[in-house]
C-alpha positions as CSV (number, residue, x, y, z in Angstrom):
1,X,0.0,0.0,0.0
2,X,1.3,3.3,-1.3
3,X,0.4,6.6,0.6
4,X,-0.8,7.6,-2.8
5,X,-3.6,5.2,-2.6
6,X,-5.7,7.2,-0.7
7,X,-6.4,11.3,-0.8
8,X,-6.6,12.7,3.1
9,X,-8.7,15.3,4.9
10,X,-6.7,19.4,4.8
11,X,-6.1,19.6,8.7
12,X,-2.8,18.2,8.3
13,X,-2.0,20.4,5.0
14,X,-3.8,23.4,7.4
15,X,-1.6,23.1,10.2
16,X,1.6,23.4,7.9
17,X,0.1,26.4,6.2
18,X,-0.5,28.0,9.8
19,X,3.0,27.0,10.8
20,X,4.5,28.8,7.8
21,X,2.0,32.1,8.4
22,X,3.7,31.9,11.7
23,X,7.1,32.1,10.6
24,X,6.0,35.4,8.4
25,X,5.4,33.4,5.0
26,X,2.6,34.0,2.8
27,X,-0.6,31.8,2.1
28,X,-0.1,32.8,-1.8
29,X,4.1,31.0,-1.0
30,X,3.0,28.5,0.8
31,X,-0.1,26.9,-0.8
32,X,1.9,28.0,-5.0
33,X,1.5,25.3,-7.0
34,X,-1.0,22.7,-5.5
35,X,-4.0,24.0,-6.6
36,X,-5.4,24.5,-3.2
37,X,-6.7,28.0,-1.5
38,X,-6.8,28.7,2.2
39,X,-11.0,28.7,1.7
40,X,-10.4,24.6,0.8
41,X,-8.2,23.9,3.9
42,X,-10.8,25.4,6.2
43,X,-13.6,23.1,4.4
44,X,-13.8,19.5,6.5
45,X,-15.3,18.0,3.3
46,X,-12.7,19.1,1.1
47,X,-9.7,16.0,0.1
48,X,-6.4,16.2,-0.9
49,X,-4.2,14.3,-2.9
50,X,-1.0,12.7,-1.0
51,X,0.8,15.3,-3.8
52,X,-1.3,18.3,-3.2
53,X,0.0,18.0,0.8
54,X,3.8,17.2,-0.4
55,X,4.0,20.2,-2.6
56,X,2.8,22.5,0.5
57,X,5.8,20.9,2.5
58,X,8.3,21.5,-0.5
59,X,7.3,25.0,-0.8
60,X,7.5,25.3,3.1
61,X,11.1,23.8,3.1
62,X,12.1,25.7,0.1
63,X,10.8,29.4,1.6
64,X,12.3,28.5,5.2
65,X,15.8,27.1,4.0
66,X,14.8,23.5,5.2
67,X,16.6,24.0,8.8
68,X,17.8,21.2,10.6
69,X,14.7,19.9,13.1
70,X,11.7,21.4,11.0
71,X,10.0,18.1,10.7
72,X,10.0,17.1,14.8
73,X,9.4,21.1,15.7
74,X,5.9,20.6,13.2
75,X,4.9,16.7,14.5
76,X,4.6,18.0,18.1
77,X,1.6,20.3,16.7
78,X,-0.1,17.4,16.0
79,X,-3.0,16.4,18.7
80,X,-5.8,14.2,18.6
81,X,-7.8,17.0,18.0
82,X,-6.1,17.3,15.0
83,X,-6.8,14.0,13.7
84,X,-11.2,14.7,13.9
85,X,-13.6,11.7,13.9
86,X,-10.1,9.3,14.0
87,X,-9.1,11.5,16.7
88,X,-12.3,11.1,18.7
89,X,-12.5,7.6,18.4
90,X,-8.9,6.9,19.8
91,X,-9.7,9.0,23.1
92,X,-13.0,7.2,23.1
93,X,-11.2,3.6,23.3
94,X,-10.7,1.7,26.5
95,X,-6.8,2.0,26.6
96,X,-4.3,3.1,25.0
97,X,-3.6,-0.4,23.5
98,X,-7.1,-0.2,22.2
99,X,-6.4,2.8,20.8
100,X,-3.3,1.9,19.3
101,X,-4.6,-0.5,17.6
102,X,-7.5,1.7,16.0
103,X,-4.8,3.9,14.9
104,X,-2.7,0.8,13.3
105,X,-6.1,0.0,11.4
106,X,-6.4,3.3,9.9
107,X,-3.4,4.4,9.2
108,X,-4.8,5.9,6.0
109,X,-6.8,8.7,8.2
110,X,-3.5,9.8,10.1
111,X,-1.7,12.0,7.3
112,X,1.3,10.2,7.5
113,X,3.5,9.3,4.6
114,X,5.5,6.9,6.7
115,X,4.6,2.8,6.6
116,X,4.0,2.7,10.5
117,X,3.9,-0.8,12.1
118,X,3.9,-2.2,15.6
119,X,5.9,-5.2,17.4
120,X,6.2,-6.0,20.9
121,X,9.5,-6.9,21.5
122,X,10.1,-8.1,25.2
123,X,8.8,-5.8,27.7
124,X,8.6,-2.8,25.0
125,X,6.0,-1.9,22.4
126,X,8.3,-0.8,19.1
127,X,6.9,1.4,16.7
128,X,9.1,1.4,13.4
129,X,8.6,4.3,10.8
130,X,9.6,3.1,7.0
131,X,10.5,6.3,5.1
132,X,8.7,6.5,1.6
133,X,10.5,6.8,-1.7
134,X,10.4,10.7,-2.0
135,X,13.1,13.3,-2.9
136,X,15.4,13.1,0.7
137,X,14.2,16.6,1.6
138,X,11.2,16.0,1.8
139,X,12.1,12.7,3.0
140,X,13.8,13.6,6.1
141,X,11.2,15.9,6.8
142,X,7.6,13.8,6.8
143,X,9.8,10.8,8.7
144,X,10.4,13.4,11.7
145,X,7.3,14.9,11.4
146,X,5.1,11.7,11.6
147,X,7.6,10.3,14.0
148,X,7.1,13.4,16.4
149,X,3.1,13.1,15.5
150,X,3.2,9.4,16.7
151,X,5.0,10.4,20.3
152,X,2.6,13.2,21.0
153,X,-0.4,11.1,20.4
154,X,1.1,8.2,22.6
155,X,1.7,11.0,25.5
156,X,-1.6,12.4,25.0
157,X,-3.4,8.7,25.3
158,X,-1.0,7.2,27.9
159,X,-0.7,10.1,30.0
160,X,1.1,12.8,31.7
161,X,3.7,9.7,32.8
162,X,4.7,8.4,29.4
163,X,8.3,8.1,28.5
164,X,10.0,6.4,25.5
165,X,12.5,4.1,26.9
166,X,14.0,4.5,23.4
167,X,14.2,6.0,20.0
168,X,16.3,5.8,16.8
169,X,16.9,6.8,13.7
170,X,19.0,5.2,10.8
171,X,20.0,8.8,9.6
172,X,23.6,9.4,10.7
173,X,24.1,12.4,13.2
174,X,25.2,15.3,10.9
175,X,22.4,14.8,8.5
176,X,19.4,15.3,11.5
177,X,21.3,18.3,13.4
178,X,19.6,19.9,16.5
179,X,17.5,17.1,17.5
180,X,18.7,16.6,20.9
181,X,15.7,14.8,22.4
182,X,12.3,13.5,21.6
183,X,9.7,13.5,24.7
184,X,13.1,14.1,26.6
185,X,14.7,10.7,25.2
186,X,18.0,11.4,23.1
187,X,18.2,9.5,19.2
188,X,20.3,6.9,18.2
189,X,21.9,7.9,15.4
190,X,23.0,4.6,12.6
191,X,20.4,2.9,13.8
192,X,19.0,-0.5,12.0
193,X,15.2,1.2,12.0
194,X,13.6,4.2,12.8
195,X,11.6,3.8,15.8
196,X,10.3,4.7,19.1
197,X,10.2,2.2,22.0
198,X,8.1,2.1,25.3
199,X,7.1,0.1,28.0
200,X,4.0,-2.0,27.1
201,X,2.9,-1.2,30.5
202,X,1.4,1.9,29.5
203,X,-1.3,0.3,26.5
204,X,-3.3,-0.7,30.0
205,X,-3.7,2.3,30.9
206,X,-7.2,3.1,30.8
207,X,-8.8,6.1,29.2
208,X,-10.5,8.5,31.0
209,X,-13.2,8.9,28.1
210,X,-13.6,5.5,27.3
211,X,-16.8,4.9,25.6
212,X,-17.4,1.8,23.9
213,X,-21.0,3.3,21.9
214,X,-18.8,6.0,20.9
215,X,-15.7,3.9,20.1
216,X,-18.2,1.3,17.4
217,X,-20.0,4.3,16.0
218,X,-16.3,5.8,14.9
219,X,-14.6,2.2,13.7
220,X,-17.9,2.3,11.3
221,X,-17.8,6.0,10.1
222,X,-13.7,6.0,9.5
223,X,-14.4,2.2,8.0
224,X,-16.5,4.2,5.7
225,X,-14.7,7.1,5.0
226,X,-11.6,5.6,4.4
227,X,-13.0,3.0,1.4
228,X,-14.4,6.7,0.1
229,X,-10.6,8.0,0.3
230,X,-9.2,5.3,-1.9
231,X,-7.7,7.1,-4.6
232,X,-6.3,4.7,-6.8
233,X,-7.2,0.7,-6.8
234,X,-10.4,0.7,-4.7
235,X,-10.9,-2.4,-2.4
236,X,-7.8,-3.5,-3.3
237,X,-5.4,-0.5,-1.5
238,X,-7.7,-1.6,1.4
239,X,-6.9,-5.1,1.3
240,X,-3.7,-4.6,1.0
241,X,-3.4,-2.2,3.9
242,X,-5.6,-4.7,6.2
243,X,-3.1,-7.0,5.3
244,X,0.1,-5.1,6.4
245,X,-1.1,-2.9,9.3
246,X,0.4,-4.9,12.4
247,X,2.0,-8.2,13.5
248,X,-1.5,-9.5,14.7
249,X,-2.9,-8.8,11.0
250,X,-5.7,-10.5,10.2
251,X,-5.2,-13.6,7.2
252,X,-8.5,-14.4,6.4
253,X,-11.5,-13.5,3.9
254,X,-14.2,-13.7,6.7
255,X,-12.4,-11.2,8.9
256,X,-11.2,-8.8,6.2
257,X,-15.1,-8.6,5.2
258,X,-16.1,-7.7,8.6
259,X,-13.4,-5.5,9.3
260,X,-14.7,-3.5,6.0
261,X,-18.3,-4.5,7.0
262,X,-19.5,-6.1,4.0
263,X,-20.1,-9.8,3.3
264,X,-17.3,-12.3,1.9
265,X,-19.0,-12.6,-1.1
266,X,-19.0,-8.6,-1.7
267,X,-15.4,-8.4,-1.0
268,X,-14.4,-11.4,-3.5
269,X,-16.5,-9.9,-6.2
270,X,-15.2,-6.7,-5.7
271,X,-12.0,-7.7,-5.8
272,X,-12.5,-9.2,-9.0
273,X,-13.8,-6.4,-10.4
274,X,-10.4,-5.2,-9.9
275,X,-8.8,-7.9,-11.5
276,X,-7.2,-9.6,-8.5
277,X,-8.8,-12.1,-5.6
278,X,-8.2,-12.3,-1.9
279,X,-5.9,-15.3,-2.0
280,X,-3.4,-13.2,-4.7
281,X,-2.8,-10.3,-2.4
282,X,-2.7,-12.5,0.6
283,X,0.2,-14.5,-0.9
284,X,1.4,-10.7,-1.7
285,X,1.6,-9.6,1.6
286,X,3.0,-13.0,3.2
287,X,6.6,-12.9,0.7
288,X,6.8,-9.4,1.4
289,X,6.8,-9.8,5.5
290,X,8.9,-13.0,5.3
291,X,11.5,-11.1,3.4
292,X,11.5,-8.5,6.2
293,X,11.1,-10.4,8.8
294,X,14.4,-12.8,7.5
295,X,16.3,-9.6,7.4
296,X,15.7,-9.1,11.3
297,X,18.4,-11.6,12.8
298,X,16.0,-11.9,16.4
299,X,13.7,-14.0,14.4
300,X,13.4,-18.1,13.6
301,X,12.2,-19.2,10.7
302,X,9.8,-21.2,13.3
303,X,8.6,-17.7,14.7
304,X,8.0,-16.2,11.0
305,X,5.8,-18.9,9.9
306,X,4.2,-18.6,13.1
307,X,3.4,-14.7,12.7
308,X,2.5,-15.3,9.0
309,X,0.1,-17.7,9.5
310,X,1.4,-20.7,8.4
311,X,0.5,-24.1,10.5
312,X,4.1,-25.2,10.4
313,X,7.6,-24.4,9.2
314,X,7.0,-26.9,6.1
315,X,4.4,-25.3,5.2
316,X,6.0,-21.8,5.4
317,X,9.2,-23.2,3.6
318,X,7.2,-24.3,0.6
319,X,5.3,-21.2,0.2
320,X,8.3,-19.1,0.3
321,X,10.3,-21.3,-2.0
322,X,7.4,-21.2,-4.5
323,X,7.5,-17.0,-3.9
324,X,11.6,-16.5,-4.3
325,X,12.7,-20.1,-5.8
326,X,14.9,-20.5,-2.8
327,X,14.2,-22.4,0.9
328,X,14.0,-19.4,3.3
329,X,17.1,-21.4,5.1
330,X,19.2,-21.6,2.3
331,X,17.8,-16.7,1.6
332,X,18.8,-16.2,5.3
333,X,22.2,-18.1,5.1
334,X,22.9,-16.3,2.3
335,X,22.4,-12.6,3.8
336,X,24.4,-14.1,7.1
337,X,27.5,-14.2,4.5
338,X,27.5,-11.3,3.1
């Protein structure tokens, strides 16, 4: 799933164009070349493409000099207010796992540009943030920003007591001057993944506002707003995104449908209509994972098959041999040498 698969709400594109009035830019500057007005960013029913958003950000880095830090110092000004019905259905969760996992599930409504996944790891809850294949300016600049965006939220739902316990980045010191701390925890620099780490302690921390009426109403209306944001291959983006959201993704038709709430035989003809079926993006989404997940060295081939659904490590084996023409053994001894 490509963040060009689905057009977003203007708060996010708002907020920058704020930011920038801020720093004494204009609105004609800022907004040049995306075919947008401040009128359209104020509407709640106007959407945006993924490249109407990234050419506000290129004009904002281009009329500010791009300093070092501009994407974290913009992330903290996201709040959950920020993020409307999404937003009210995360505070309206049970805890902040609960709400975690809403978020996970529609990343799509978030504004981020960043793939965003979750893994428990031990004691911690990891969060990694995979930059997307844009010019490294603007790069750089949405990976901090959504990173920053992700951190505030988690402070906001965990509450006032919320601490990373760690964060990285893979960009090497000099490139990301000036950012000295994030929620008061300095980056790794050279890191293996962007991420931030906590304790998982705090996803049982109940919220205050909890409201499980409130919490179904939203999952329906963002469910439904979110198939009306796909901008390019319809049911299949959101297949695809279903399918790569989390470790604890779900790997059947029945619970895809209900997830999307329409029946199984909706979603296969749908998908059919688009020239591809449920099994075909399954088996996508599977030999993409097990090539990521072989690449992390904490990981048996026993525990991959595990999290990918397969019933056993045979069974796993001869999938992915049919997927890359190699046994997984033979792909991971041959990373190990060079």
């Amino acid at each position: 799933m490509s963040f060009r698969d689905f057009t977003r709400g203007p708060a996010s594109a708002l907020l920058q164009l704020e930011f920038g009035r801020e720093k004494g830019l204009s609105v004609t500057k800022i907004l040049a070349g995306s075919g947008l007005t401040q009128a359209q960013l104020g509407d709640p029913n106007v959407e945006l493409t993924a490249d109407q958003e990234l050419r506000v950000i290129s004009n904002l880095l281009t009329l500010l000099g791009n300093p070092s830090g501009l994407g974290f110092e913009v992330g903290t000004r996201y709040h959950f207010s920020t993020y409307g019905l999404f937003g009210y259905g995360l505070i309206s969760s049970a805890t902040t796992g609960d709400a975690l996992a809403l978020a996970l599930r529609f990343l799509p409504l978030t504004y981020a540009f960043t793939v965003i996944l979750y893994e428990a790891q031990g004691n911690d809850g990891v969060l990694t943030f995979q930059a997307p294949g844009l010019a490294s300016d603007l790069r750089d600049f949405v990976l901090a920003r959504d990173m920053a965006a992700a951190a505030v939220l988690l402070n906001e739902l965990a509450g006032e007591h919320f601490a990373l316990s760690r964060f990285t980045l893979r960009a090497t010191a000099p490139t990301l001057p000036g950012i000295d701390h994030l929620l008061g925890t300095t980056p790794t620099y050279s890191a293996s993944c962007n991420s931030l780490s906590f304790n998982r302690a705090f996803l049982s921390h109940p919220l205050p506002q909890a409201n499980a009426v409130t919490v179904s109403m939203c999952e329906q209306m963002c469910t439904k707003l979110m198939q009306s944001r796909v901008a390019r291959s319809g049911m299949t983006a959101l297949v695809q995104h279903y399918l790569t959201s989390s470790e604890n993704t779900p790997r059947d038709l029945s619970e895809i449908a209900r997830l999307t709430h329409i029946s199984t035989r909706t979603l296969k003809r749908r998908l059919s209509d688009e020239g591809t079926t449920f099994r075909t993006l399954l088996a996508e989404a599977r030999s993409s994972s097990a090539i990521e997940m072989i690449n992390d060295s904490r990981l048996s081939l026993t525990e991959i098959a595990e999290r990918l659904g397969f019933s056993d490590l045979s069974s796993f084996s001869q999938a992915f041999k049919r997927w890359h023409g190699v046994a997984p053994s033979n792909f991971q001894n041959s990373k190990k040498q060079k």
